[in-house]
Phi, psi and omega in degrees: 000133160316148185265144161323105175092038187213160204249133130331094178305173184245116170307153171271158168294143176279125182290167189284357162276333177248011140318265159356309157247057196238329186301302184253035148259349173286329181280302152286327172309307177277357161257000170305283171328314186273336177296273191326322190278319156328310191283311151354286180272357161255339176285337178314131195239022192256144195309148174341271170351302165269017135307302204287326170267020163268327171286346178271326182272329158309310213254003137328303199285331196308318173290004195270328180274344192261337184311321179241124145290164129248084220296184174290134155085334171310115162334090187316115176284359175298326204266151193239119190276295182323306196262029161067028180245109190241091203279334185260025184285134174281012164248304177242073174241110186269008179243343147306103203255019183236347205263158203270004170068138117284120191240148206241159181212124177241121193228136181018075185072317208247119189252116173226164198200146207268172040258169198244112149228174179199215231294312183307350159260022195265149192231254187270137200331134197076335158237160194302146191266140209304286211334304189286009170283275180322317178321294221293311171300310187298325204274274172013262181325302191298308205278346170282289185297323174293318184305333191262029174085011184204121194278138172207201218183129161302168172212340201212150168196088170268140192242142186226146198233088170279344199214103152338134181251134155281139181308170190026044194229123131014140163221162180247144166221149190213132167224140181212136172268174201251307192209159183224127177220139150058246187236032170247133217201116183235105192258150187240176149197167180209150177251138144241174189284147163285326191287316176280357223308008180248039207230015194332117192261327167232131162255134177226149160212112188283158163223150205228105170256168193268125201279178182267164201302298139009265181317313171307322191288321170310321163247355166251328196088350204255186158300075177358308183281349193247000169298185168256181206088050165223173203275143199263169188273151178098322201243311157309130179251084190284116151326000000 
């Protein structure tokens, strides 16, 4: 309610960009949340009961989320293909609640990316489970070879495991490529401690090739250059 002898300002209206990104900060924010509530729930020790009404209570919110859809294979109208913004990727997609978020920086070719994980990616106790090892490298790797101009589709991805990586411990992960033949693009990377980084704990080395436009339009809707598996915008920090 308005004070006596004082005018209710008039919001201003939002233009459609900053509708759009008022959205897909709502949109991370709700995928902060549901990441967290993830975390949450594997780690909980709290009794039946208040398992159950908690699973009841979730499975509230599902019809307020289910109202508007997208189907498979449809486009996130959030993500901007032109600006490298893939907000639902299931590595540094901050609209994502599965992805462990990496948040990436690219300095002269050389691409590296920051995270903390923890218990919902453990594999053997206390450590990250190898697959998000790889997961982590292939988006890397992917995201490196797009940066440097040339878009590819995985095709080969090898991993050498020297070490366990630990849970909640800070990680480094660097990807840079190595070779370019035709339309074959070849990137290396390693996952390490943020505290060790000269210290590889995972070795990686991908091969990418660049799909044909065809291909491109069938599995991205885009443009070879413009697929994904690129750095996303907003989460790279360019010199």
């Amino acid at each position: 309610m308005a004070r006596p002898g004082w005018e209710e300002p008039t919001p201003s209206p939002l233009s459609p960009a900053d509708g759009i990104a008022a959205q897909r900060d709502a949109a991370a924010q709700l995928g902060a949340a549901v990441r967290a509530l993830t975390d949450a729930t594997v780690r909980t020790l709290v009794p039946t009961e208040t398992l159950l009404d908690i699973a009841a209570r979730i499975t509230e919110c599902l019809p307020a989320l289910t109202a508007e859809q997208r189907d498979v294979g449809e486009p996130a109208p959030l993500d901007d293909p032109a600006a490298k913004m893939w907000l639902y990727s299931p590595v540094v997609g901050q609209a994502n609640p599965i992805a462990p978020w990496v948040e990436t920086t690219l300095v002269d070719g050389v691409l590296t990316g920051r995270a903390t994980l923890g218990l919902p990616y453990q594999g053997p106790r206390g450590y990250l489970h190898g697959g998000v090892s790889a997961m982590m490298l292939d988006q890397i790797l992917g995201d490196v070879v797009s940066a440097s101009g040339r878009s590819g589709l995985t095709v080969s991805l090898s991993t050498r495991y020297r070490r366990p990586v630990p849970l909640l411990a800070p990680v480094f992960v660097v990807g840079q490529v190595v070779e370019v033949a035709d339309r074959k693009t070849t990137a290396v990377g390693t996952i390490a401690l943020e505290s060790e980084p000269d210290q590889p704990l995972v070795e990686g080395v991908g091969i990418f090739v660049v799909p044909r436009p065809d291909q491109a339009a069938r599995l991205f809707g885009v443009s070879a250059p413009d697929a994904p598996g690129t750095v996303p915008a907003g989460r790279r920090r360019p010199t």
